[in-house]
C-alpha positions as CSV (number, residue, x, y, z in Angstrom):
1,X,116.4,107.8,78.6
2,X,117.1,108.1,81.9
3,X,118.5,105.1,84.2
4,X,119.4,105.3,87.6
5,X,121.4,102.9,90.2
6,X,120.2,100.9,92.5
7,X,121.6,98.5,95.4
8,X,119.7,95.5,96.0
9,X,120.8,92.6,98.4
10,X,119.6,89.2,97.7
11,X,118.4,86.6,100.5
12,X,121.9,85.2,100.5
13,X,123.0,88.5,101.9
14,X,124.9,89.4,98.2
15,X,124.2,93.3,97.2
16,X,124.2,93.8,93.9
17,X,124.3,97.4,92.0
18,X,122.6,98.0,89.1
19,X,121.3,99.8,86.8
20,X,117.6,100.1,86.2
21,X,115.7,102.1,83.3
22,X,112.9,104.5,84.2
23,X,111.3,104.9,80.9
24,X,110.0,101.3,81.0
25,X,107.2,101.7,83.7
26,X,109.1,99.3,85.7
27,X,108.6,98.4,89.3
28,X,110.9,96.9,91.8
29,X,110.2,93.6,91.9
30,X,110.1,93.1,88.2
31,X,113.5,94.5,87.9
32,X,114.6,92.1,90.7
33,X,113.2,89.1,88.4
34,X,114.6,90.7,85.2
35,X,118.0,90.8,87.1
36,X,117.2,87.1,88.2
37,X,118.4,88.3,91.8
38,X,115.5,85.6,93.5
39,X,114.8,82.4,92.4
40,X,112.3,81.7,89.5
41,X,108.5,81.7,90.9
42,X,109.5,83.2,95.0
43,X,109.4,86.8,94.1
44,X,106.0,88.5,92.1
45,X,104.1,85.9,92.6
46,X,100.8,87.9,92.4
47,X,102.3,89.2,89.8
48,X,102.7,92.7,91.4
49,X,99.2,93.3,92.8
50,X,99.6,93.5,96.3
51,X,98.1,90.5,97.0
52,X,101.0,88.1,98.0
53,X,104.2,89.7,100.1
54,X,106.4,87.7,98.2
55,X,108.9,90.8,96.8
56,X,108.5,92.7,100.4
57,X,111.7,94.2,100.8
58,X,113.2,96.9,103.6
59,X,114.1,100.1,102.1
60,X,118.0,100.7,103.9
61,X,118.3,104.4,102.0
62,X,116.5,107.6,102.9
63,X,115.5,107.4,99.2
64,X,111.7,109.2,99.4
65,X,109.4,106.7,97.9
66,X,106.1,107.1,97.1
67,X,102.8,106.7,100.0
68,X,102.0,103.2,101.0
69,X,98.6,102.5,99.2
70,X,95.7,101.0,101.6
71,X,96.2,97.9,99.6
72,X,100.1,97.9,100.3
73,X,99.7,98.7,104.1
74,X,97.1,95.7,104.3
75,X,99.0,92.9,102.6
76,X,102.0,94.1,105.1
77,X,100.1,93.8,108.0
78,X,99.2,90.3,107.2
79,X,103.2,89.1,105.9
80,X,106.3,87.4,107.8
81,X,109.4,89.5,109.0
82,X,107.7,93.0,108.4
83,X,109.7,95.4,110.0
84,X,109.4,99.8,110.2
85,X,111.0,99.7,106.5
86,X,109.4,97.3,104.7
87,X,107.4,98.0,101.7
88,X,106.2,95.5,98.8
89,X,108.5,95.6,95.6
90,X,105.8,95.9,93.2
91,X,104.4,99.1,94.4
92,X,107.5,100.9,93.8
93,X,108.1,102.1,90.5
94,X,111.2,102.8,89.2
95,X,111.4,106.6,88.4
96,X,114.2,109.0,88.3
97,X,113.5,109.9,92.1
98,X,114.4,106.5,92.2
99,X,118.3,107.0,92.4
100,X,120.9,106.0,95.2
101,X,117.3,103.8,96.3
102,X,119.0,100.7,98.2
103,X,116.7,97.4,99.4
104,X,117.5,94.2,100.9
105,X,114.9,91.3,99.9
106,X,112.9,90.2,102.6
107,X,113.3,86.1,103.8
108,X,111.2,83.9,101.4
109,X,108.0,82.9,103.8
């Protein structure tokens, strides 16, 4: 089992570091609810299929992440307060490439 650290700052502008498990198939944004770092029912709301925007986030380390999928790249273009970094939570998963990866949670739209 291999678990690597992450920093992600909230919408209150906290940054919180933590430690997030690769061998569960997680993504971002469902460690960000299972950290309860946004409130209950703003963040996944989808449920992680690229339809929403709600667990957009901009990327702040150099971490290499995954290609932006078509579907990823469309909901974007349609969301509030995308900027060059942003990417959608729940089309990151959380592998071992993963480490030193730091986010700050886009404002709730």
């Amino acid at each position: 089992m291999e678990d690597v650290n992450i920093k992600i700052t909230d919408r209150d502008g906290v940054t919180h570091e933590i430690v997030a498990p690769t061998d569960m198939a997680m993504n971002l944004m469902e460690v960000v609810r299972s950290y309860e770092l946004a409130p209950e029912g703003t963040i996944g709301v989808c449920g992680g299929m690229a339809m929403c925007a709600s667990c957009q986030c901009y990327v702040l380390s150099e971490t290499p992440l995954p290609e932006m999928s078509d579907d990823e790249e469309a909901m974007l273009s349609e969301a509030f307060d995308v900027q060059e970094n942003s990417r959608l939570g729940c089309q990151i998963q959380i592998t071992p490439e993963m480490e030193g990866l730091e986010v700050e949670l886009a404002p709730e739209s």
